[in-house]
C-alpha positions, 0 to 999 in steps of 0.5 A, a space after each residue: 143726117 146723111 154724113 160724106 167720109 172720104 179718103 177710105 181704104 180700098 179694102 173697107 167695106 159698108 159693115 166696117 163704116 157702119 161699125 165706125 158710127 155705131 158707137 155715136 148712136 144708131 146708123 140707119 145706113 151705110 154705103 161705100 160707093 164702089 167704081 160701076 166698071 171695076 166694082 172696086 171702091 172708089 175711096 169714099 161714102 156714105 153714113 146716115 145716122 137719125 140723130 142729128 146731134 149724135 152724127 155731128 159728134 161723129 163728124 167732130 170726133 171722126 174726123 181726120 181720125 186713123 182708119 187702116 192706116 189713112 186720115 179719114 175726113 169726115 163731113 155732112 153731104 151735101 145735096 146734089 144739085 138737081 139734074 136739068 135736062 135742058 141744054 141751054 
């Protein structure tokens, strides 16, 4: 399950919201998404974990949680809709 926390502290980086999750069970990966000019974070990312039943307890137990300081919201991604080229 891929899983969307926002709200993150600048400072965090992908190891410390992999550490986050580790404890509802194996994460696979661990990504927060930094801005592509600044490098800086961009406040959000990303969480996948194999175990649908272990990332939903994450989800339940981690959300709205304190994270350095801010309420961090955690949810499952959604798909991004598909890109179209067409312009009509």
């Amino acid at each position: 399950m891929n899983i969307y926390v926002s709200n993150l502290a600048f400072n965090i980086q992908d190891e410390e919201l992999k550490n986050l999750f580790t404890p509802f069970g194996t994460v696979t990966s661990s990504k927060v998404i930094n801005d592509r000019e600044t490098g800086r974070s961009r406040g959000f990312g990303f969480v996948e974990m194999d175990d649908d039943a272990a990332a939903k307890k994450a989800i339940q137990q981690l959300d709205q949680s304190s994270l350095d300081g801010r309420a961090i919201r955690v949810s499952e991604a959604r798909e991004k809709p598909a890109r179209s080229n067409n312009r009509y």
